[in-house]
N, C-alpha and C positions, 0 to 999 in steps of 0.2 A: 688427569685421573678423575673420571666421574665416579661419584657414589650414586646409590642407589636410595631412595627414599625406603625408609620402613614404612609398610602402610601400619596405621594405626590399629591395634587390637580395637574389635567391636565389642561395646559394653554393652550389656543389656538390659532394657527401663523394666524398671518395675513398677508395679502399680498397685495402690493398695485397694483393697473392699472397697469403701466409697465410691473411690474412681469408675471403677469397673460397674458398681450396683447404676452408676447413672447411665453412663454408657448403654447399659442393656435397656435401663428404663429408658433411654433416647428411642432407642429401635422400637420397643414396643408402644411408642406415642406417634410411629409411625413415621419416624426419620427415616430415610436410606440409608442404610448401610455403610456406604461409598462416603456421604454428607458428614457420617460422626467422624469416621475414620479422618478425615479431610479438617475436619473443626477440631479436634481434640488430639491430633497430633498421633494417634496411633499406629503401628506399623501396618497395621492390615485387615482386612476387615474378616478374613480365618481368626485373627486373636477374638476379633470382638463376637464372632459365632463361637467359639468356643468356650469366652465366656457364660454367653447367653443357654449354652449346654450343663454347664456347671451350676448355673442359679435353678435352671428346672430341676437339675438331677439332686442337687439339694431340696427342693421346696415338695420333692418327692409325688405323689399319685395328684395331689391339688396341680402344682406346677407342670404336670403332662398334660390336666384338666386345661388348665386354661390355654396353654399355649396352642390344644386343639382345636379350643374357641374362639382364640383370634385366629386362627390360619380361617376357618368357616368364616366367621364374620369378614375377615380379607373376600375372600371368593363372594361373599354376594354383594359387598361394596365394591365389588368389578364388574360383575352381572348388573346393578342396578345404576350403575354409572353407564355400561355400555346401553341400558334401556333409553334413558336418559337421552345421551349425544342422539338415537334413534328417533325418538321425538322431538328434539330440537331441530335435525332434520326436514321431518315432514310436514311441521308448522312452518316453515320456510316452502318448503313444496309447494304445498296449498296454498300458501297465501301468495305464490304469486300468480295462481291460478283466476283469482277474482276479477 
């Protein structure tokens, strides 16, 4: 006679303010998303956007401010990086033009 394994009931972690207030300051110093998730043991990186949801919607019209100002500043530090590799490029082009 076999039995059947019970699978184990899933707990679920919790995490206090602190944890969660660095977490998001990770993201916002420009971690990956995937990297915190990955380093800090989290279940998903849905939890850690949602916390990141919850700190703006707390921090209210400043917290919508800023977080429109880093999305902007993202977008032209990808603009001025793709500039960048362009001219690293063409200095290679030309020089070997000589």
């Amino acid at each position: 006679m076999s039995r059947k394994k019970q699978p184990k009931p899933r707990t679920r972690r919790s995490y206090d303010d602190d944890f969660k207030a660095e977490a998001v300051q990770m993201l916002f110093d420009g971690h990956s998303a995937q990297s915190i998730v990955d380093r800090l043991g989290i279940s998903g990186t849905n939890l850690l956007y949602r916390w990141k949801r919850q700190q703006l919607e707390n921090a209210g019209p400043v917290g919508e401010l800023l977080d429109s100002r880093v999305q902007e500043l993202e977008s032209e530090l990808r603009r001025v990086e793709r500039e960048r590799d362009v001219l690293k490029k063409a200095l290679v082009i030309f020089g070997r033009q000589e």
